[in-house]
mmCIF file of the protein (N, C-alpha, C, O) and its ligand, coordinates in Angstrom:
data_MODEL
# 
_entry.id   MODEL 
# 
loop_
_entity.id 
_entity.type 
_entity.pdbx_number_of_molecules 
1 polymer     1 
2 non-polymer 1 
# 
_entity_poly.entity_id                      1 
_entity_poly.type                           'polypeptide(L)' 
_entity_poly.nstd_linkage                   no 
_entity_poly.nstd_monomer                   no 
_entity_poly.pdbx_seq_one_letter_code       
;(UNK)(UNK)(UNK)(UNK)(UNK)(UNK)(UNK)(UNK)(UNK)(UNK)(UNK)(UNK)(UNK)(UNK)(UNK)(UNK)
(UNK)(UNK)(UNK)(UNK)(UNK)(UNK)(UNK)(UNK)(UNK)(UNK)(UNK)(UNK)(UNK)(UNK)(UNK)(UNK)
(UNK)(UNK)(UNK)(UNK)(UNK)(UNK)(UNK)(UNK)(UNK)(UNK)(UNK)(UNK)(UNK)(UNK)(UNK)(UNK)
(UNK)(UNK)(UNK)
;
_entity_poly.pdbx_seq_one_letter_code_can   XXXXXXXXXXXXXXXXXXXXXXXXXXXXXXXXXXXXXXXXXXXXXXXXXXX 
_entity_poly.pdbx_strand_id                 A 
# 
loop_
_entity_poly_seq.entity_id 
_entity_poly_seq.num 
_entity_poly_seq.mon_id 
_entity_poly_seq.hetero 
1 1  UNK n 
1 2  UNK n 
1 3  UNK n 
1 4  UNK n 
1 5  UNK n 
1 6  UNK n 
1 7  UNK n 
1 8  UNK n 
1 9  UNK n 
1 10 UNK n 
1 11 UNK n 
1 12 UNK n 
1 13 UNK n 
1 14 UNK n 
1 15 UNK n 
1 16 UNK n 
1 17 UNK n 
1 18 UNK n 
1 19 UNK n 
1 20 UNK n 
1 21 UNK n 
1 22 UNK n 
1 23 UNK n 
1 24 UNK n 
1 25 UNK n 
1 26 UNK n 
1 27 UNK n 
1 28 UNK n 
1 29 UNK n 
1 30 UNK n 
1 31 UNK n 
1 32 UNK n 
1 33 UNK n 
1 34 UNK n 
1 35 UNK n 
1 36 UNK n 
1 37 UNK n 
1 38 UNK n 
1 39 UNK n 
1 40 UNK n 
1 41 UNK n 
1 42 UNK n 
1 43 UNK n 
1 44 UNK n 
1 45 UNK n 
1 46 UNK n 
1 47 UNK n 
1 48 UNK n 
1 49 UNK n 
1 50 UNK n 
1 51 UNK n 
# 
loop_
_struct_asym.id 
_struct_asym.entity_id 
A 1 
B 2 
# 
loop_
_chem_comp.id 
_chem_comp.type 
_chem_comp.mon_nstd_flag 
UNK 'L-peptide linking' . 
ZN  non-polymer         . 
# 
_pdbx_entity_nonpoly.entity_id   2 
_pdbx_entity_nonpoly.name        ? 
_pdbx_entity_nonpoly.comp_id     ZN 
# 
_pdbx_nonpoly_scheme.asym_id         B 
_pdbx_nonpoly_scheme.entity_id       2 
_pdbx_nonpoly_scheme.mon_id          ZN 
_pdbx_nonpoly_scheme.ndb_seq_num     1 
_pdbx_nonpoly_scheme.pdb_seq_num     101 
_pdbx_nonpoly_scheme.auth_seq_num    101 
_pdbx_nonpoly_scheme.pdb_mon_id      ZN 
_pdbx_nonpoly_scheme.auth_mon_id     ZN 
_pdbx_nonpoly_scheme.pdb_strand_id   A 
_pdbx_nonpoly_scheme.pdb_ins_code    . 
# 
loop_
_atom_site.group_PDB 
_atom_site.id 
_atom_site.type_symbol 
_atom_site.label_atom_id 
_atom_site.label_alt_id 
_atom_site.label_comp_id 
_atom_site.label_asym_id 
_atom_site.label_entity_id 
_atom_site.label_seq_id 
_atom_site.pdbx_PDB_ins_code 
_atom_site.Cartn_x 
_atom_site.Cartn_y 
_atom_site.Cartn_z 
_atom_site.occupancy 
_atom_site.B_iso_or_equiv 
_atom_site.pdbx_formal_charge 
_atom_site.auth_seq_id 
_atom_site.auth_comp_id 
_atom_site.auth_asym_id 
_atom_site.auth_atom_id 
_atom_site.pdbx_PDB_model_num 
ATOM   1   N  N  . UNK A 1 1  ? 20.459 -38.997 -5.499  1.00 0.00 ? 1   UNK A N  1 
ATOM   2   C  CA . UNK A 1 1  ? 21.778 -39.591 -5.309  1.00 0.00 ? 1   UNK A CA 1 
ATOM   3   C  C  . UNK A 1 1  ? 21.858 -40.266 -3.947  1.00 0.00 ? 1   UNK A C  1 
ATOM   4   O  O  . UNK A 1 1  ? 21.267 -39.767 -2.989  1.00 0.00 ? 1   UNK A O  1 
ATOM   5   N  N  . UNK A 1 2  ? 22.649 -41.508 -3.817  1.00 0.00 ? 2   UNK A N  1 
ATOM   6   C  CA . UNK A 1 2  ? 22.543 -42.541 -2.703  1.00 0.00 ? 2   UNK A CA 1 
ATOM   7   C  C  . UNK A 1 2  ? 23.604 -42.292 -1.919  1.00 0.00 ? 2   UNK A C  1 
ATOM   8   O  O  . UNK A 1 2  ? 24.666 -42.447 -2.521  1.00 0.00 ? 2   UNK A O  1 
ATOM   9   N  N  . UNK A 1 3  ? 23.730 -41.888 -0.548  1.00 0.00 ? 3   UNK A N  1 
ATOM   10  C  CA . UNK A 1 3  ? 24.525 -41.462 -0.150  1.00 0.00 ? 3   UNK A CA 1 
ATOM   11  C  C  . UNK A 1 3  ? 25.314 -43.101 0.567   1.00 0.00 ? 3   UNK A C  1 
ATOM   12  O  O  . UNK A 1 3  ? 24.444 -43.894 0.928   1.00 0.00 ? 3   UNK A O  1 
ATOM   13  N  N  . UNK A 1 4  ? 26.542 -43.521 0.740   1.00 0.00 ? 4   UNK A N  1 
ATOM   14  C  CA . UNK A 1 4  ? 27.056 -44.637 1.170   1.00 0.00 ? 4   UNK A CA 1 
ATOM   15  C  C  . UNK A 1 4  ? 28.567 -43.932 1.709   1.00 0.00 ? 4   UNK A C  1 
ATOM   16  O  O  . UNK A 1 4  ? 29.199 -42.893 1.518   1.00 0.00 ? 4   UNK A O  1 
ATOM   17  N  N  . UNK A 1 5  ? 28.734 -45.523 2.701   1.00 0.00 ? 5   UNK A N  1 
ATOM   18  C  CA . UNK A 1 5  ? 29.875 -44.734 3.005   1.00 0.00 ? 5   UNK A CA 1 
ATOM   19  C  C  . UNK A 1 5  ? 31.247 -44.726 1.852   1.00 0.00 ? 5   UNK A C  1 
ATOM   20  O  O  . UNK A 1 5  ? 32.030 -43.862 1.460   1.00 0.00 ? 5   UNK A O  1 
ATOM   21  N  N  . UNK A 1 6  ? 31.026 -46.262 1.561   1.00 0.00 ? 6   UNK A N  1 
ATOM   22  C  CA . UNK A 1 6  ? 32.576 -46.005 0.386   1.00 0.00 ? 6   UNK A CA 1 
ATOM   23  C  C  . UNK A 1 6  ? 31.617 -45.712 -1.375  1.00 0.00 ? 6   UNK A C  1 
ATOM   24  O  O  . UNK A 1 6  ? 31.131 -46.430 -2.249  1.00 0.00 ? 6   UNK A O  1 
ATOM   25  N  N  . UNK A 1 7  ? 31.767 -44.318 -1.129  1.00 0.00 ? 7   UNK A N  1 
ATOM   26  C  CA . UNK A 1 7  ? 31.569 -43.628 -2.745  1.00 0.00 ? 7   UNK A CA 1 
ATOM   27  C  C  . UNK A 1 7  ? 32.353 -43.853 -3.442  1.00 0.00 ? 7   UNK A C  1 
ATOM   28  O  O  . UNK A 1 7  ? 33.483 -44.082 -3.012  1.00 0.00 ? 7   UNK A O  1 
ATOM   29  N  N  . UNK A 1 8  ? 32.102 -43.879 -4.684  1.00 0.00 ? 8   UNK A N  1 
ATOM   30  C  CA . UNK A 1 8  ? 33.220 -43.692 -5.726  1.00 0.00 ? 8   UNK A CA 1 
ATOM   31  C  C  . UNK A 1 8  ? 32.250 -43.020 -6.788  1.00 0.00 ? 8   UNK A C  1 
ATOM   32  O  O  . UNK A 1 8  ? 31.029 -42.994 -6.947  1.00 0.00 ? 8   UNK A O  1 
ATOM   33  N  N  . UNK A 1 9  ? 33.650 -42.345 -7.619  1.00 0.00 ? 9   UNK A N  1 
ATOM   34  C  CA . UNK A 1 9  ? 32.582 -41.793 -9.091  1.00 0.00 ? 9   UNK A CA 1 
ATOM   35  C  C  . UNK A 1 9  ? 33.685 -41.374 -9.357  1.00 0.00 ? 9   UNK A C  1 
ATOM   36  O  O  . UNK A 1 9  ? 34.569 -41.167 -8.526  1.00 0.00 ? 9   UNK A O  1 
ATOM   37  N  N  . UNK A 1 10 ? 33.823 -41.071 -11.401 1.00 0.00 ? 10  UNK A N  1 
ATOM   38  C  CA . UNK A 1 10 ? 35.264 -40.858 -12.170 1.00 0.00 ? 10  UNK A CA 1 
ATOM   39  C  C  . UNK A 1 10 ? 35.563 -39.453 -11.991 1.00 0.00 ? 10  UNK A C  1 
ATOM   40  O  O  . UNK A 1 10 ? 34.944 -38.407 -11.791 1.00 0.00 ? 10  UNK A O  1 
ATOM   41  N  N  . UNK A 1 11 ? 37.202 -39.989 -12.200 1.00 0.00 ? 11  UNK A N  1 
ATOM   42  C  CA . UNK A 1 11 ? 37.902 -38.761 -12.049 1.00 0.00 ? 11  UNK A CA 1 
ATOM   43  C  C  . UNK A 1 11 ? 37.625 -38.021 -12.979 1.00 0.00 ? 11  UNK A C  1 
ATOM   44  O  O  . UNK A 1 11 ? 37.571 -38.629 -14.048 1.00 0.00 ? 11  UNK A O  1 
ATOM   45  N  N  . UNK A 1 12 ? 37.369 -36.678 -13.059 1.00 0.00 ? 12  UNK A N  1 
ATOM   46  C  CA . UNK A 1 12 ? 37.032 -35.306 -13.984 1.00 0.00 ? 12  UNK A CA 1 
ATOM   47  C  C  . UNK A 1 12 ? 37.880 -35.053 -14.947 1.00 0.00 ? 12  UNK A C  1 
ATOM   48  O  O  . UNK A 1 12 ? 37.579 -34.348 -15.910 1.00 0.00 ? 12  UNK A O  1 
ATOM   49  N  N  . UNK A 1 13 ? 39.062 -35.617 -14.783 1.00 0.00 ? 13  UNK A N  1 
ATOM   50  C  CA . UNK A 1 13 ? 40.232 -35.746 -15.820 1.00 0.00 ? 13  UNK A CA 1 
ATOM   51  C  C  . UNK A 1 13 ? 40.535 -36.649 -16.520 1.00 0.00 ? 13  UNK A C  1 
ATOM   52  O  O  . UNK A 1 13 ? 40.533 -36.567 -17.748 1.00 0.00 ? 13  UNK A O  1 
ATOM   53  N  N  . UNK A 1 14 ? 40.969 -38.059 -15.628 1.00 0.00 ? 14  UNK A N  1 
ATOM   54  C  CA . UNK A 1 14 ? 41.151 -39.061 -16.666 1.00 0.00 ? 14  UNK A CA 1 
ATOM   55  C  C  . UNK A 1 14 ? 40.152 -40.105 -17.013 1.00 0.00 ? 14  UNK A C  1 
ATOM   56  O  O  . UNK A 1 14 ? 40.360 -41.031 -17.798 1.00 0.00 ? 14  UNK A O  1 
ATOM   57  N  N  . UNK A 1 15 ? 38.895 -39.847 -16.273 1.00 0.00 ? 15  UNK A N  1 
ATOM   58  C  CA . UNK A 1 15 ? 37.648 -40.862 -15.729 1.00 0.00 ? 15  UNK A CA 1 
ATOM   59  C  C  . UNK A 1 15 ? 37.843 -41.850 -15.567 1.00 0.00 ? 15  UNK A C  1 
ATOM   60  O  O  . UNK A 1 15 ? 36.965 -42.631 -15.934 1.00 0.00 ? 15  UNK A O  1 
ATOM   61  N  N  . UNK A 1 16 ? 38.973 -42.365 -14.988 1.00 0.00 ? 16  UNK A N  1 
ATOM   62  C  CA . UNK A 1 16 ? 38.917 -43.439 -13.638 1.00 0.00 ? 16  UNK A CA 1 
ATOM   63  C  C  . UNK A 1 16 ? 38.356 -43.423 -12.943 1.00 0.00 ? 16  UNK A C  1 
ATOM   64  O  O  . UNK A 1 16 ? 38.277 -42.262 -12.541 1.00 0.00 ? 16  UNK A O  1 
ATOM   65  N  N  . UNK A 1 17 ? 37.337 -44.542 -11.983 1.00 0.00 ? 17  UNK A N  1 
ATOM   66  C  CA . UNK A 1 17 ? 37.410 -44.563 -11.212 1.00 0.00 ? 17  UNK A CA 1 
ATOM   67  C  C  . UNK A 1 17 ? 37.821 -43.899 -10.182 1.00 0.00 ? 17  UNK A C  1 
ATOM   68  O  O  . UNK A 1 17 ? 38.926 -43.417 -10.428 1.00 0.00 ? 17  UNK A O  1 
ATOM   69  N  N  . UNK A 1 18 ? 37.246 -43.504 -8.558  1.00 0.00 ? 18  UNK A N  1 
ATOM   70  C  CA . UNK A 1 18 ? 38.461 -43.749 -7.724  1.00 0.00 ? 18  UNK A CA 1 
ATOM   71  C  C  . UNK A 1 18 ? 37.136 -43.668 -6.488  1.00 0.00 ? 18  UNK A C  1 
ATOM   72  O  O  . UNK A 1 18 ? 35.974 -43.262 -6.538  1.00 0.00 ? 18  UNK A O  1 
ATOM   73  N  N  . UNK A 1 19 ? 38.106 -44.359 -5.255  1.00 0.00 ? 19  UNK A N  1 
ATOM   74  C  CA . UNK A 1 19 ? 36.965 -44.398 -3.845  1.00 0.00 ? 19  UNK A CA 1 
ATOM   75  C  C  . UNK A 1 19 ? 37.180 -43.066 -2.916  1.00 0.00 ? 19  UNK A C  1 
ATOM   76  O  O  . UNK A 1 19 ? 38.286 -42.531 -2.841  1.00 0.00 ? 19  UNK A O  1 
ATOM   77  N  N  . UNK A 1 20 ? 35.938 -42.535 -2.156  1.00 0.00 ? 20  UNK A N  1 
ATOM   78  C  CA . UNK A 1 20 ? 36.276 -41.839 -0.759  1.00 0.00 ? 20  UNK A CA 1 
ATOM   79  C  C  . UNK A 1 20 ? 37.644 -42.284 -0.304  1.00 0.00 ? 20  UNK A C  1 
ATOM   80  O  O  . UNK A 1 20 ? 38.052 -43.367 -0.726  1.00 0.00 ? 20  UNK A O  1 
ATOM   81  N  N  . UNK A 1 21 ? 38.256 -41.707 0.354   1.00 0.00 ? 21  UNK A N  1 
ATOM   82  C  CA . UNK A 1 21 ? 39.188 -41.905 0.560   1.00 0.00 ? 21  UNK A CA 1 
ATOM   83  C  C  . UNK A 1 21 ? 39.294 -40.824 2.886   1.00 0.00 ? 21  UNK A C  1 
ATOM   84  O  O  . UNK A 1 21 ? 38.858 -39.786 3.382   1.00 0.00 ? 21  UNK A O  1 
ATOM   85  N  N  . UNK A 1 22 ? 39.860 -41.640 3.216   1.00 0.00 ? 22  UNK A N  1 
ATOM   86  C  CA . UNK A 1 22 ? 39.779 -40.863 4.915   1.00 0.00 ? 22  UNK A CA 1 
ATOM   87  C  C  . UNK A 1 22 ? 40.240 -39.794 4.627   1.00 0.00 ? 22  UNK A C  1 
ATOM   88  O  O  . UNK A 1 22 ? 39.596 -38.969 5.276   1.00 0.00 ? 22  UNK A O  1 
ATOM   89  N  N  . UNK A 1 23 ? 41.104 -39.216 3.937   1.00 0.00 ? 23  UNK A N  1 
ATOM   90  C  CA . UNK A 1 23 ? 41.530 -37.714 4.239   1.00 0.00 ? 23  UNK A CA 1 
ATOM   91  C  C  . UNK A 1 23 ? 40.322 -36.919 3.700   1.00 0.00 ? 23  UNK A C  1 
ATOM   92  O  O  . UNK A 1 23 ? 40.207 -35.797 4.193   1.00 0.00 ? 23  UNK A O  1 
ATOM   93  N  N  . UNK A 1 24 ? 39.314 -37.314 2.700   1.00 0.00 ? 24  UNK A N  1 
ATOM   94  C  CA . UNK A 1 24 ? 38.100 -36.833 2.218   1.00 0.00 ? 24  UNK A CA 1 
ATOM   95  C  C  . UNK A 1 24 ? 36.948 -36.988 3.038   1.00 0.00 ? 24  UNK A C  1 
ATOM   96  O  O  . UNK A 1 24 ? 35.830 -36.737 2.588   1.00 0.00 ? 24  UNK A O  1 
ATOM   97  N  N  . UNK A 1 25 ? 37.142 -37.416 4.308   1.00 0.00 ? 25  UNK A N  1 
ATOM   98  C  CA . UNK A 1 25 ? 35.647 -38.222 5.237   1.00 0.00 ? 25  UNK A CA 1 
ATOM   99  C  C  . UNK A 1 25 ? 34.903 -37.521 5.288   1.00 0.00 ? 25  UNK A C  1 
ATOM   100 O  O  . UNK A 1 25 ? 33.821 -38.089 5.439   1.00 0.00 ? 25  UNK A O  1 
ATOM   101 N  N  . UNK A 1 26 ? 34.757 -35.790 5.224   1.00 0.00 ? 26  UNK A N  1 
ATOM   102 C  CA . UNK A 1 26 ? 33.894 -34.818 4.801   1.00 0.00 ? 26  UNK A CA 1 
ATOM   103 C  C  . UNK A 1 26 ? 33.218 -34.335 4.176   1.00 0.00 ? 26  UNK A C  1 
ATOM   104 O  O  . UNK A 1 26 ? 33.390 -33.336 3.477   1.00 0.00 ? 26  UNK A O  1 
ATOM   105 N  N  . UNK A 1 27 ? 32.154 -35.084 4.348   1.00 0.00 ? 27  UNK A N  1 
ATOM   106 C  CA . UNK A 1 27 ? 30.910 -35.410 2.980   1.00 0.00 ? 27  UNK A CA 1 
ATOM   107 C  C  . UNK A 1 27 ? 31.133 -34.138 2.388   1.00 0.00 ? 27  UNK A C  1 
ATOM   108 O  O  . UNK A 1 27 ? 31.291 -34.139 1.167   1.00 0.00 ? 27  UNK A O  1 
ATOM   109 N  N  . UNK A 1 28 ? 31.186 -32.939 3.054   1.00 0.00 ? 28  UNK A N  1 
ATOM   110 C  CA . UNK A 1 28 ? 31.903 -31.905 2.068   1.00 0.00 ? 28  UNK A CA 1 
ATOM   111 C  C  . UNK A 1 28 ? 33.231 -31.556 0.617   1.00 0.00 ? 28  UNK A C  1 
ATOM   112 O  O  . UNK A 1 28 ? 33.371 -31.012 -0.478  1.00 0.00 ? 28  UNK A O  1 
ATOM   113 N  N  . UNK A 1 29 ? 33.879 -32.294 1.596   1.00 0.00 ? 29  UNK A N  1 
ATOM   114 C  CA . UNK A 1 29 ? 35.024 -32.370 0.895   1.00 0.00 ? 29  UNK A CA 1 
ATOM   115 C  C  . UNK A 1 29 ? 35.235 -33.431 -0.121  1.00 0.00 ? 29  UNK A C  1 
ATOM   116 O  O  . UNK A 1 29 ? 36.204 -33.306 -0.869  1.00 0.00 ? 29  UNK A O  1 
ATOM   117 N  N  . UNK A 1 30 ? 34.317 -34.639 -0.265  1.00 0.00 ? 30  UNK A N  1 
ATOM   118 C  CA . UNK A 1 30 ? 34.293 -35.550 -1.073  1.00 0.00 ? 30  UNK A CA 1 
ATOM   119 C  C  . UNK A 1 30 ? 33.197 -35.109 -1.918  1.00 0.00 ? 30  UNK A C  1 
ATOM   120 O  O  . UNK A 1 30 ? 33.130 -36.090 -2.659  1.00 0.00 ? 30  UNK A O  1 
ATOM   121 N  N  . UNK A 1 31 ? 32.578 -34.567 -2.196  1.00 0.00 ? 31  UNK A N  1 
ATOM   122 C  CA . UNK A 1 31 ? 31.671 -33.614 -3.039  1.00 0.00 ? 31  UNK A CA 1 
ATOM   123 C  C  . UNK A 1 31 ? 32.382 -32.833 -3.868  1.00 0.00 ? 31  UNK A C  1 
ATOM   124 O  O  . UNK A 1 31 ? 32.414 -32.944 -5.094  1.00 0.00 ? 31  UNK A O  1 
ATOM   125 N  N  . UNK A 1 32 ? 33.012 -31.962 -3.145  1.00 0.00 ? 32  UNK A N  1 
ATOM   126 C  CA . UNK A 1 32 ? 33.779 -30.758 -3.712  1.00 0.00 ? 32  UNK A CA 1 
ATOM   127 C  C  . UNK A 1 32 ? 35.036 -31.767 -4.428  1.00 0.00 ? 32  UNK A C  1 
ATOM   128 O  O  . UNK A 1 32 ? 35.011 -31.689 -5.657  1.00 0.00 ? 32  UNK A O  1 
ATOM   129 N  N  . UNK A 1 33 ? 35.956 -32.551 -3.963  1.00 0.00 ? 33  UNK A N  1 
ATOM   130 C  CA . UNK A 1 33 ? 37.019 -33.418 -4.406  1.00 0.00 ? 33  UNK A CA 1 
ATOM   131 C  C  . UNK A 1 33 ? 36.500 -34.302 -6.110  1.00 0.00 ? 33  UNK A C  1 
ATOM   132 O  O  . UNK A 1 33 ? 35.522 -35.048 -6.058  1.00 0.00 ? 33  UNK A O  1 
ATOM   133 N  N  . UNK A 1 34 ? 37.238 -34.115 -7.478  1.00 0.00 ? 34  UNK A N  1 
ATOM   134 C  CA . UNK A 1 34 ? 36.953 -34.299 -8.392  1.00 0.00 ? 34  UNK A CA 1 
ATOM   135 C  C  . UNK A 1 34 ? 37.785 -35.053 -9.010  1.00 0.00 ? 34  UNK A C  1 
ATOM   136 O  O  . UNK A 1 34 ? 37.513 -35.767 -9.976  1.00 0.00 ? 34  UNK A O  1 
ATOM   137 N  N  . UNK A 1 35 ? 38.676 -34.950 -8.566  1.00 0.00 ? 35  UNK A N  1 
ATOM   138 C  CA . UNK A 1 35 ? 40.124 -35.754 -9.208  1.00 0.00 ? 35  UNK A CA 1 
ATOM   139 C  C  . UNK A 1 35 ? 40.549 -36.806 -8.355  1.00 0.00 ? 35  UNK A C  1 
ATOM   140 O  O  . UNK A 1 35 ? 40.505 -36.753 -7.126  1.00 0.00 ? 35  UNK A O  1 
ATOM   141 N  N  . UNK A 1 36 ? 41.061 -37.991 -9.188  1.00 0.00 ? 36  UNK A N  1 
ATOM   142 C  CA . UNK A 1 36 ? 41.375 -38.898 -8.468  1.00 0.00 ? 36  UNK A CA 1 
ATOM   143 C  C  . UNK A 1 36 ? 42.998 -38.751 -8.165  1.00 0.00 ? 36  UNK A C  1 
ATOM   144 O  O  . UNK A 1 36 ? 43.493 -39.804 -7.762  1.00 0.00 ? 36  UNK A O  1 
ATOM   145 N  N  . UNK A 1 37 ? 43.863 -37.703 -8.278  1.00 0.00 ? 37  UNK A N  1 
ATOM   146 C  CA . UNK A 1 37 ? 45.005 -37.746 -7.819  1.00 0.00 ? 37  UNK A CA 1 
ATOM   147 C  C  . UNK A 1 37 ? 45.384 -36.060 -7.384  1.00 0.00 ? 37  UNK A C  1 
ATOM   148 O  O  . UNK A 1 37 ? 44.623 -35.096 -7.456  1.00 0.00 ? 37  UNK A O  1 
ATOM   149 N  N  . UNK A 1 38 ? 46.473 -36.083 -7.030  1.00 0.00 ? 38  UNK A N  1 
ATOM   150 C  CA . UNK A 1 38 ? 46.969 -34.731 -7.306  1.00 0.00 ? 38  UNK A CA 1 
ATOM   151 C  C  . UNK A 1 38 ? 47.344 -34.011 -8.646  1.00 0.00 ? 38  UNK A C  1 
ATOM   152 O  O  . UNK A 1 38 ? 47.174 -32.865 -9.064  1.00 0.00 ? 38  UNK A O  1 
ATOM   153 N  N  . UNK A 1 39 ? 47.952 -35.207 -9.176  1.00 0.00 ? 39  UNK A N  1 
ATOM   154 C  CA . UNK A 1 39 ? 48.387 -35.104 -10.861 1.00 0.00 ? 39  UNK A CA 1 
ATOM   155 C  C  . UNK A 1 39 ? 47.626 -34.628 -11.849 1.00 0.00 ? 39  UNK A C  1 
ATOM   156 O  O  . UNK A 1 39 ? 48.183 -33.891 -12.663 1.00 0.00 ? 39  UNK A O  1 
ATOM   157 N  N  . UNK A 1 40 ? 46.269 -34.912 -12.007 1.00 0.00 ? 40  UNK A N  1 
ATOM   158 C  CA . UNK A 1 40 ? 45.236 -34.939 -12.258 1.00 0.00 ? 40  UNK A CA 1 
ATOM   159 C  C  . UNK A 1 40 ? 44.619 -33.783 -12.207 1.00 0.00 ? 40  UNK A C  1 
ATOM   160 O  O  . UNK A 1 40 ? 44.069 -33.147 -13.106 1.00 0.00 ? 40  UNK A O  1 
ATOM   161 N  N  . UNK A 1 41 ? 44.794 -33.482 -10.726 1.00 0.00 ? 41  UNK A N  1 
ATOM   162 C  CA . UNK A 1 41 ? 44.280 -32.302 -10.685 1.00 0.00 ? 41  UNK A CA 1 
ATOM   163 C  C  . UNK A 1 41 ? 44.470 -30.761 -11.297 1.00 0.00 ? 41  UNK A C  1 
ATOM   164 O  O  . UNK A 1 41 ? 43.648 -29.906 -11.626 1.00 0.00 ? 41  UNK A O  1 
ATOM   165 N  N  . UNK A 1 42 ? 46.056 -30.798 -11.299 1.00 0.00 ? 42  UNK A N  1 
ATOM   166 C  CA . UNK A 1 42 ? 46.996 -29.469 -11.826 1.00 0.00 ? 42  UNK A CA 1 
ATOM   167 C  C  . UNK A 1 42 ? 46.660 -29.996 -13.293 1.00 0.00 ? 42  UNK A C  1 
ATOM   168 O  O  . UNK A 1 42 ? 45.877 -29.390 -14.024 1.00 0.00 ? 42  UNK A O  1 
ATOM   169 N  N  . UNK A 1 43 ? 47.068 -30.732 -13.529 1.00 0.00 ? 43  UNK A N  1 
ATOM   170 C  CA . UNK A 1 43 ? 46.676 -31.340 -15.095 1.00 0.00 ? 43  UNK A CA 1 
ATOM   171 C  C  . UNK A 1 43 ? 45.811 -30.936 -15.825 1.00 0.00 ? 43  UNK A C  1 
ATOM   172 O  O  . UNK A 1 43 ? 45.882 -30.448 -16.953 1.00 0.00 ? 43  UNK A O  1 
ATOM   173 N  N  . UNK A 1 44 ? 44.700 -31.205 -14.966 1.00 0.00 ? 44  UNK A N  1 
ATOM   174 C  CA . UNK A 1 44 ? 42.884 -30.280 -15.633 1.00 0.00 ? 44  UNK A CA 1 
ATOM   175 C  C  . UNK A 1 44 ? 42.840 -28.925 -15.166 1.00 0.00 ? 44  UNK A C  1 
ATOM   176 O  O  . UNK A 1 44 ? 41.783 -28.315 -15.323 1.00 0.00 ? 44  UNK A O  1 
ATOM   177 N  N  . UNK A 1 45 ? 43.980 -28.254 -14.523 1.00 0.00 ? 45  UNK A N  1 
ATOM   178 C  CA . UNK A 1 45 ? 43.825 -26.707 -14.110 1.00 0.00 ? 45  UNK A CA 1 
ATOM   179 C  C  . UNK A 1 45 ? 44.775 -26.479 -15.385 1.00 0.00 ? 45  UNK A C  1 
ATOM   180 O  O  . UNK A 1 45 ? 44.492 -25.546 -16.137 1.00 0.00 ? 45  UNK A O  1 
ATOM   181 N  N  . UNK A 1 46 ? 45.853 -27.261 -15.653 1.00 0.00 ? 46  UNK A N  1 
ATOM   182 C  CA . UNK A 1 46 ? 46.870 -26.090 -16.785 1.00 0.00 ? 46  UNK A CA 1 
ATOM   183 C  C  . UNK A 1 46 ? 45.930 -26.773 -17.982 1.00 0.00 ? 46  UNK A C  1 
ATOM   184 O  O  . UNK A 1 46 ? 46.069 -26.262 -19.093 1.00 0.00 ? 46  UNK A O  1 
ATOM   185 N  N  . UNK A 1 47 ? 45.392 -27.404 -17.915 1.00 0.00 ? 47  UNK A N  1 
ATOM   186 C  CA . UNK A 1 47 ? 45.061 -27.828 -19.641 1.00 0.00 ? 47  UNK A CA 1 
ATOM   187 C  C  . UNK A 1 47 ? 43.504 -26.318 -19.563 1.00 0.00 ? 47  UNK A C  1 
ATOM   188 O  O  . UNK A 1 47 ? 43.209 -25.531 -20.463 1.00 0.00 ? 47  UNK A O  1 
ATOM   189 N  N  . UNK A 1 48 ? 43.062 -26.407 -18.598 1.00 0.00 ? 48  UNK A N  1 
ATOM   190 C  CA . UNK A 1 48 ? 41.675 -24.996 -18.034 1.00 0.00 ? 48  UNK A CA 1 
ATOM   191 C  C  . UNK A 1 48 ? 42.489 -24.198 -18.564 1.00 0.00 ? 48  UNK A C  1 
ATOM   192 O  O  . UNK A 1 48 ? 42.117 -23.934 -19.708 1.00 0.00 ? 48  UNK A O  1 
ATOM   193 N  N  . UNK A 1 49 ? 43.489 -23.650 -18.263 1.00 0.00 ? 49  UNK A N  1 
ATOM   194 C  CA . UNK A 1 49 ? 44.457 -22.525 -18.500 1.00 0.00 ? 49  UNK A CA 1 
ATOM   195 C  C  . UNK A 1 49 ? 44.538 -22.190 -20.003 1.00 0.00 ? 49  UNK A C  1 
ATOM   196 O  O  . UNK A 1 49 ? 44.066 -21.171 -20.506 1.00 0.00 ? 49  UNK A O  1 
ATOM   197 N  N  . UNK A 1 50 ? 45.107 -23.039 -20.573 1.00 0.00 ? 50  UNK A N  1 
ATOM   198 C  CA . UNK A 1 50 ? 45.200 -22.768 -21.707 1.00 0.00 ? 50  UNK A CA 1 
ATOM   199 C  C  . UNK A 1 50 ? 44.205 -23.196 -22.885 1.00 0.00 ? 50  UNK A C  1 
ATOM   200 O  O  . UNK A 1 50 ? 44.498 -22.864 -24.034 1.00 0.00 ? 50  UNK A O  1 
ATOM   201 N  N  . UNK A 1 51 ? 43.057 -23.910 -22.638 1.00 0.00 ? 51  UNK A N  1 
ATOM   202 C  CA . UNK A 1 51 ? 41.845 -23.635 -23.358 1.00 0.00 ? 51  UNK A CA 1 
ATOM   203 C  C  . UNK A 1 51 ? 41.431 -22.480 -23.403 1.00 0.00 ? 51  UNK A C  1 
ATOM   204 O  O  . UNK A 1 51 ? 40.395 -22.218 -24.013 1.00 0.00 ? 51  UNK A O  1 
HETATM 205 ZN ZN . ZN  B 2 .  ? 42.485 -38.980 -12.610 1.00 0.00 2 101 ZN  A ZN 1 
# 
């Protein structure tokens, strides 16, 4: 995998798109970060939930 500075790869939920973003500048945290929103995110935790 190619590391760059503006990453992108789809959201885990709706598979959009979406870019690194500065509050993510932590190659950590943009690794770990899966969702391209907040919405998204709770979204694929309650739909987890109730599967
Ligand atoms: Zn999304």
């Amino acid at each position: 995998m190619v590391r760059t500075p503006r990453e992108s790869k789809p959201c885990a939920h709706c598979g959009r798109p979406f870019e690194n973003r500065k509050r993510w500048d932590g190659r950590e945290q943009w690794d770990a970060v899966r969702y391209c929103s907040r919405a998204c995110r709770s979204a694929a935790a309650r739909e987890r939930r109730r599967a």
